[in-house]
C-alpha positions as CSV (number, residue, x, y, z in Angstrom):
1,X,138.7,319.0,-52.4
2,X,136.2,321.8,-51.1
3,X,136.3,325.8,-52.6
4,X,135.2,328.1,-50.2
5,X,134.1,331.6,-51.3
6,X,134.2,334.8,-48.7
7,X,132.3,336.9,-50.5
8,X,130.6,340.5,-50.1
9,X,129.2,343.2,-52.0
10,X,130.2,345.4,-49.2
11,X,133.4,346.7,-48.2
12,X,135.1,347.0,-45.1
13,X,133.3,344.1,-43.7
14,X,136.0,342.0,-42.2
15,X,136.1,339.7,-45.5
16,X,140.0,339.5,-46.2
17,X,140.4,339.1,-42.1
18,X,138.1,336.4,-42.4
19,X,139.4,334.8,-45.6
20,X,143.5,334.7,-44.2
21,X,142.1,333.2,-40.7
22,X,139.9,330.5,-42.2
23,X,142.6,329.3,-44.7
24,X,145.2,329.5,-41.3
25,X,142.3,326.9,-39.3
26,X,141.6,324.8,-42.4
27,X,145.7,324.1,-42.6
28,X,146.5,324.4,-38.8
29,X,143.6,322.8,-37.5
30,X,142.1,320.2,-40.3
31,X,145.5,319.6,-41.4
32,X,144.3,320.3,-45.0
33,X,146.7,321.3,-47.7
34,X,145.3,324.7,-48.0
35,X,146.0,327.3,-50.9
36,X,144.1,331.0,-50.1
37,X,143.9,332.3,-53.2
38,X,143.4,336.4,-53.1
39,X,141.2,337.9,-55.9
40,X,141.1,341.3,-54.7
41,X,143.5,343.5,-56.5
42,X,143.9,345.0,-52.7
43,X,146.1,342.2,-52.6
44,X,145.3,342.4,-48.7
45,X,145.1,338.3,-48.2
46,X,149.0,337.7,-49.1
47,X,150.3,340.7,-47.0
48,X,147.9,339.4,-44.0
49,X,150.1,336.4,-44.2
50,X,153.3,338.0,-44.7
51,X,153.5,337.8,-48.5
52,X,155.3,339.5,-50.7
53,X,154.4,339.2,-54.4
54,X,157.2,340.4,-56.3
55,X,156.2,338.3,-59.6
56,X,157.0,338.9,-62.6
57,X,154.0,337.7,-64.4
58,X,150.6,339.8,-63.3
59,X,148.1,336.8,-61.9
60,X,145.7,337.5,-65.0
61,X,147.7,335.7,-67.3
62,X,146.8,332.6,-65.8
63,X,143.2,333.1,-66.8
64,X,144.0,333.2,-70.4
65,X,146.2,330.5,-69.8
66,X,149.7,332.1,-70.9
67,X,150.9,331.0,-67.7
68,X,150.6,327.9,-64.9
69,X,149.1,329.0,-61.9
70,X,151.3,327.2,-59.6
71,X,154.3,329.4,-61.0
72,X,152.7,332.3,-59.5
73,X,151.7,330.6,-55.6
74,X,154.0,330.9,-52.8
75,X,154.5,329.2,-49.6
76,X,153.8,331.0,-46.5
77,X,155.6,330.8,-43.0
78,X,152.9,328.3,-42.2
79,X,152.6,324.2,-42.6
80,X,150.0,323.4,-45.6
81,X,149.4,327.0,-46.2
82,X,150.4,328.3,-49.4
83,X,148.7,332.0,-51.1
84,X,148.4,332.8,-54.7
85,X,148.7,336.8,-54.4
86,X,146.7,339.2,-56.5
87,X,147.8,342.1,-58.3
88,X,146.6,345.2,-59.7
89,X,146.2,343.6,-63.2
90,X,143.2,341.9,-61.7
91,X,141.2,345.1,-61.5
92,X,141.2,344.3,-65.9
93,X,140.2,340.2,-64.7
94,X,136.3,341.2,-65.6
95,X,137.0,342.6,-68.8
96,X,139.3,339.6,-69.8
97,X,136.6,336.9,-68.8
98,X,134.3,338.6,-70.9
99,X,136.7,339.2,-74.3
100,X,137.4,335.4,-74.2
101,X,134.2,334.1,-73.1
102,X,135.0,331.0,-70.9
103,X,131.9,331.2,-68.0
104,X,133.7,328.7,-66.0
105,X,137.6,329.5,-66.5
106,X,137.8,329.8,-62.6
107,X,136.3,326.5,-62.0
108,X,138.5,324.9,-64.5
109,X,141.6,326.4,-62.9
110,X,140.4,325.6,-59.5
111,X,139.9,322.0,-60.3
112,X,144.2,322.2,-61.8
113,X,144.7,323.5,-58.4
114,X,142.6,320.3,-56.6
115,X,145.5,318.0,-57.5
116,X,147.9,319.7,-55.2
117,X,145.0,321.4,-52.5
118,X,142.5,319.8,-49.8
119,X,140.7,323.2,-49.4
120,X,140.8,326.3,-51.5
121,X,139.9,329.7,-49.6
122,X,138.8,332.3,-52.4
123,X,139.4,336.1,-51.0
124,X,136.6,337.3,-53.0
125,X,136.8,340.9,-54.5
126,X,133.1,343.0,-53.6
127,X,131.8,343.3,-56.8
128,X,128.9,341.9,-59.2
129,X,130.1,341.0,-62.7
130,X,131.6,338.3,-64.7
131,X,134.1,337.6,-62.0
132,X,131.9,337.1,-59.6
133,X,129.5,334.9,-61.4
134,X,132.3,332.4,-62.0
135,X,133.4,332.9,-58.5
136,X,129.6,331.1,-57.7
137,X,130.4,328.6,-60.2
138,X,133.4,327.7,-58.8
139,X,132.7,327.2,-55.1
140,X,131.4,324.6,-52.8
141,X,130.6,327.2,-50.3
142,X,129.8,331.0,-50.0
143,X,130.8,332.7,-46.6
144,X,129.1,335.6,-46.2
145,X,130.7,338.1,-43.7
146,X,127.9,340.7,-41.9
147,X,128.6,343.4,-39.8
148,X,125.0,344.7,-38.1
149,X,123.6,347.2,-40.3
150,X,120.6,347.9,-42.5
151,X,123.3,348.1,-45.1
152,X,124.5,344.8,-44.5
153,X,121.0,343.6,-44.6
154,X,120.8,344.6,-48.2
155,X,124.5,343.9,-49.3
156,X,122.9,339.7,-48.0
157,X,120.3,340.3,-50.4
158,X,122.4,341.5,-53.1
159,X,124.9,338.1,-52.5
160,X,122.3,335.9,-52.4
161,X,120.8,337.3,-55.6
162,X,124.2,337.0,-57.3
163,X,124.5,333.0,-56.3
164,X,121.5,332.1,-56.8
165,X,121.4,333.9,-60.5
166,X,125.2,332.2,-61.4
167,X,124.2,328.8,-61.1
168,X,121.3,326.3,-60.2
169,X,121.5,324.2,-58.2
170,X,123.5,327.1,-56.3
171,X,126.1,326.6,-53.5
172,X,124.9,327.2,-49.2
173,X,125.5,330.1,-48.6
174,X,126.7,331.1,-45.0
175,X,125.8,334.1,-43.3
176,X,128.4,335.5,-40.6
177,X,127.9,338.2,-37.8
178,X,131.2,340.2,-38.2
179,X,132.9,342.6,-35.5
180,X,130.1,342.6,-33.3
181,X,130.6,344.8,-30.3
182,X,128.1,343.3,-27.9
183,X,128.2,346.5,-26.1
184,X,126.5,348.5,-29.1
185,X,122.4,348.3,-29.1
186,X,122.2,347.8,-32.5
187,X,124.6,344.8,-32.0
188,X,122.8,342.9,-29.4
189,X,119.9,343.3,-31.6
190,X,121.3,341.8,-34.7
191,X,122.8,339.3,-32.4
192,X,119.2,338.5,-30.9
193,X,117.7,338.2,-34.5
194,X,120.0,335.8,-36.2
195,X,120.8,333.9,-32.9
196,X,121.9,330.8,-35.1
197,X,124.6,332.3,-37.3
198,X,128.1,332.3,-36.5
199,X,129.8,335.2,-34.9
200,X,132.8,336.6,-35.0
201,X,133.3,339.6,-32.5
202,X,135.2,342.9,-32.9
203,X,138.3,342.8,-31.4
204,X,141.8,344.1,-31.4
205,X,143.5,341.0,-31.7
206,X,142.0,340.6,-35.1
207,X,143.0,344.5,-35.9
208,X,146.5,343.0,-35.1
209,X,146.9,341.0,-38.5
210,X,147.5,343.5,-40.4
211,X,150.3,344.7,-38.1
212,X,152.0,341.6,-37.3
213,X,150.8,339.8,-40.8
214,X,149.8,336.4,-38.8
215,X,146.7,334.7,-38.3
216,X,145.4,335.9,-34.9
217,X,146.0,331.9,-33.6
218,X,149.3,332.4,-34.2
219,X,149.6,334.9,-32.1
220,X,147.3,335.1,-29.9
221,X,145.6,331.5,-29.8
222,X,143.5,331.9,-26.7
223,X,141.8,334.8,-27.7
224,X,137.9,334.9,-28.2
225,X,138.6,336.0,-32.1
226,X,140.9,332.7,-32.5
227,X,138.8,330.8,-30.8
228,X,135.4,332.3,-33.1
229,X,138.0,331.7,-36.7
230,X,138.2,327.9,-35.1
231,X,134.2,327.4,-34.5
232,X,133.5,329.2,-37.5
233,X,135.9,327.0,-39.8
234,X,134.8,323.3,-38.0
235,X,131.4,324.9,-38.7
236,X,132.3,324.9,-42.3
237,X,133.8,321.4,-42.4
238,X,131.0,319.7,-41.3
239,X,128.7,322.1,-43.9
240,X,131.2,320.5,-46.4
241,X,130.6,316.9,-45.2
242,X,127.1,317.1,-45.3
243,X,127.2,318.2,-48.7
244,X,129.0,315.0,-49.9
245,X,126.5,312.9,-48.1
């Protein structure tokens, strides 16, 4: 079993995009049994993969452990791909890891979830606290999703401040080039300067998750976005091998 963290400081980066097409390829394409588990309280992952919540326990409670986790995951229309939704409860998920002082409650519940799951995609919220310290705890890998921008530049910074600061030895972290236009000079710049990170390019078929709430190789599975989610997530299976070795 593997955890892998999309993560950013940033918003509006592509992240939750990112995190519902990578946990599609890891169950479509490695055949892994795959649960994305969604810890923003936009609760964007589950619609992305036409999820609707409607629970009747908020997600939190699992953290305190009032409630199993697997109570709260549901299936998806896809093979091996199951979600466990967020809420807005979690916005309080900080406060609660603080109050009852478990630093690696996520990890714990992550390994529960191992027993059922090859690969567990974690839809990371952008923040730097408590939650996101155990987030780095947790994970076997950090994905790091970078649109071209100074900004961006210092929101990489920030990340790898935060992983290497949660826990030593820390987990690889991956960089990504997100929505790059290669027509924008700025773009093929950033593209020219980190000519070795993985890319995936701004494109409507992506924008078309949120409409159709599919995974863009669903839907369109000859596209250049599909066929970037796919290189990017074999990329990531063979980082995950070679960390075993």
């Amino acid at each position: 079993m593997a955890t892998v963290a999309v993560y950013s400081v940033k918003g509006g980066v592509g992240k939750t995009t990112l995190a519902a097409n990578l946990a599609w390829c890891s169950a479509a394409i490695s055949c892994r049994e795959t649960l994305l588990w969604d810890l923003d309280a936009s609760g964007g992952a589950a619609f992305l993969l036409g999820v609707d919540p409607k629970k009747k326990k908020r997600v939190t409670s699992v953290f305190s452990q009032e409630y199993d986790p697997h109570r709260l995951i549901r299936a998806t229309g896809h093979s091996r791909l199951d979600v466990l939704p967020a809420d807005e409860s979690i916005r309080a998920l900080d406060r609660q890891l603080m109050k009852i002082g478990k630093r690696k409650r996520l990890a714990k519940l992550g390994a529960g979830l191992s027993k059922k799951y090859d690969r567990i995609v974690l839809d990371c919220p952008p923040v730097l606290n408590e939650l996101s310290a155990q987030i780095m705890r947790a994970c076997d890998l950090v994905i790091v999703p970078l649109p071209p921008s100074p900004l961006s530049t210092r929101a990489f910074d920030l990340v790898a401040q935060e992983v290497k600061s949660a826990i030593q030895p820390h987990p690889p972290i991956l960089p990504v080039l997100s929505m790059i236009d290669m027509r924008r000079t700025l773009h093929r710049e950033a593209r020219a300067q980190a000519s070795d990170w993985p890319v995936i390019p701004l494109a409507s078929a992506a924008e078309q998750c949120a409409v159709r709430q599919q995974p863009v190789g669903v839907f369109a599975p000859r596209s250049p976005s599909a066929q970037s989610f796919a290189q990017l997530w074999t990329a990531i299976e063979r980082k995950l091998a070679a960390l075993k070795k």
